[in-house]
C-alpha positions, -999 to +999 in steps of 0.1 A: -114+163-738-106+176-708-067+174-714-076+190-750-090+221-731-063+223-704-034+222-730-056+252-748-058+273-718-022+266-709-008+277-748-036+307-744-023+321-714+013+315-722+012+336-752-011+362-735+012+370-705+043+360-725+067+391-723+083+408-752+119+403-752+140+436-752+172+443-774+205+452-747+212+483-764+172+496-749+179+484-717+183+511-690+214+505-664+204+517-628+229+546-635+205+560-663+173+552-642+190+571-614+196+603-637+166+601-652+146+604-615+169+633-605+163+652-634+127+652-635+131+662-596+152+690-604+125+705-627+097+695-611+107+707-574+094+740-563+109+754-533+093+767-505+108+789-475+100+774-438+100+805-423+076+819-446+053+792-440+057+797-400+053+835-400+018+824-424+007+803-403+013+822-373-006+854-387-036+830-397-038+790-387-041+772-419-022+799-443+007+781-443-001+745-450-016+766-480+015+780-487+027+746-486+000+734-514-009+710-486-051+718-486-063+689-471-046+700-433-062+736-435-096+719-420-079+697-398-060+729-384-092+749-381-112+723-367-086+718-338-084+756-331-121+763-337-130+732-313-104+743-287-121+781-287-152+768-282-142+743-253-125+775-240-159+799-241-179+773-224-159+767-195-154+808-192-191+809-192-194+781-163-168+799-145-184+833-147-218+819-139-204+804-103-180+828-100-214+855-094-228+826-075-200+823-052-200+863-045-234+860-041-234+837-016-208+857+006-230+889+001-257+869+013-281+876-015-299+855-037-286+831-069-296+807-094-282+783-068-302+794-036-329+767-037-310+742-040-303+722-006-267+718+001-253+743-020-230+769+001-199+788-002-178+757-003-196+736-027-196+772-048-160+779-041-150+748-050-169+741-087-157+777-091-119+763-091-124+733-110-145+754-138-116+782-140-093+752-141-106+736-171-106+769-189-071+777-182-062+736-195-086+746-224-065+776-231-031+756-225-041+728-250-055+749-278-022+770-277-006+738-278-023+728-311-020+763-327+019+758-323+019+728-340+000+745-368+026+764-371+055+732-364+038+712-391+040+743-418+078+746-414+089+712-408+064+700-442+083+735-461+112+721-448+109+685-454+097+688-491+125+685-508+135+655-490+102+637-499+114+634-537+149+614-530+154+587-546+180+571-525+152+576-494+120+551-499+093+540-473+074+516-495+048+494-480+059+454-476+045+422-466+064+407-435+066+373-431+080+355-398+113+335-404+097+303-387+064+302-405+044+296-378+020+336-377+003+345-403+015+378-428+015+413-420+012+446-434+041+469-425+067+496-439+100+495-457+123+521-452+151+521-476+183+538-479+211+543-505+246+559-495 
């Protein structure tokens, strides 16, 4: 019985993933598949201008990844900016707060600090410094990422076209070790055709 039902399931699945045999004359050669990729690339591709995207996103962060029809980057690119301008009014605040200290202390006259043992014109000076220091890093860094706002704009307007090559392909791919001994890993194919 049991033979019976294995010789069942065999023929079953045989003719189930049994592939239909194709005539030569509907065969594609890799000449025709090649064609056939370019010119739906050559319709399909719109074309974007990388300075146009820069001067975008320079005017507002975020307007040119949306010139770029690339929508899921404008929160990215606000949140960075919008993070780094906080960062940047919280340490002004600190530094204003012991900057009045600090004169305060040299005047002689009283501060949120006064009744606090330990607390003189050094110790003021001194958090003073490091609090304007972190604002001017905070103002550094968040420049920093407003310019590659505005990087990432023209190099994706630039790039696009590039994107839909055929003869350029990063595919993903198992890698297996020549010996045998580790186990399989995930990775990246990057494939070119001259």
């Amino acid at each position: 019985m049991r033979t019976v039902l294995s010789a069942l399931l065999v023929l079953f699945f045989g003719f189930y993933f049994s592939q239909e045999i194709k005539p030569l004359d509907t065969i594609k050669t890799e000449k025709q598949v090649v064609e056939d990729i370019e010119k739906a690339n050559a319709k399909a591709l719109p074309k974007y201008n990388p300075t146009k995207a820069g001067l975008y996103s320079a005017v507002l962060p975020g307007l040119g990844q949306y010139y770029n029809k690339k929508y899921w980057k404008i929160p990215i690119v606000w949140g960075a900016i919008g993070t780094g301008v906080g960062v940047i009014v919280y340490n002004d605040k600190q530094y204003k707060r012991y900057r009045t200290a600090y004169i305060a202390e040299l005047n002689g006259q009283d501060h949120e600090f006064s009744n606090i043992p330990g607390i003189d014109k050094t110790v003021l000076g001194n958090t003073q410094d490091n609090a304007k220091r972190y604002r001017d890093y905070s103002i550094a860094i968040t420049g920093l990422v407003y310019i590659l706002g505005i990087v990432d704009a023209v190099v994706d307007a630039h790039l696009y076209e590039q994107k839909h090559d055929p003869d350029l392909a990063l595919k993903p791919t198992i890698i297996n070790d020549n010996i045998g001994i580790g186990q399989a890993k995930a990775g990246l194919s990057l494939s070119y055709r001259f």
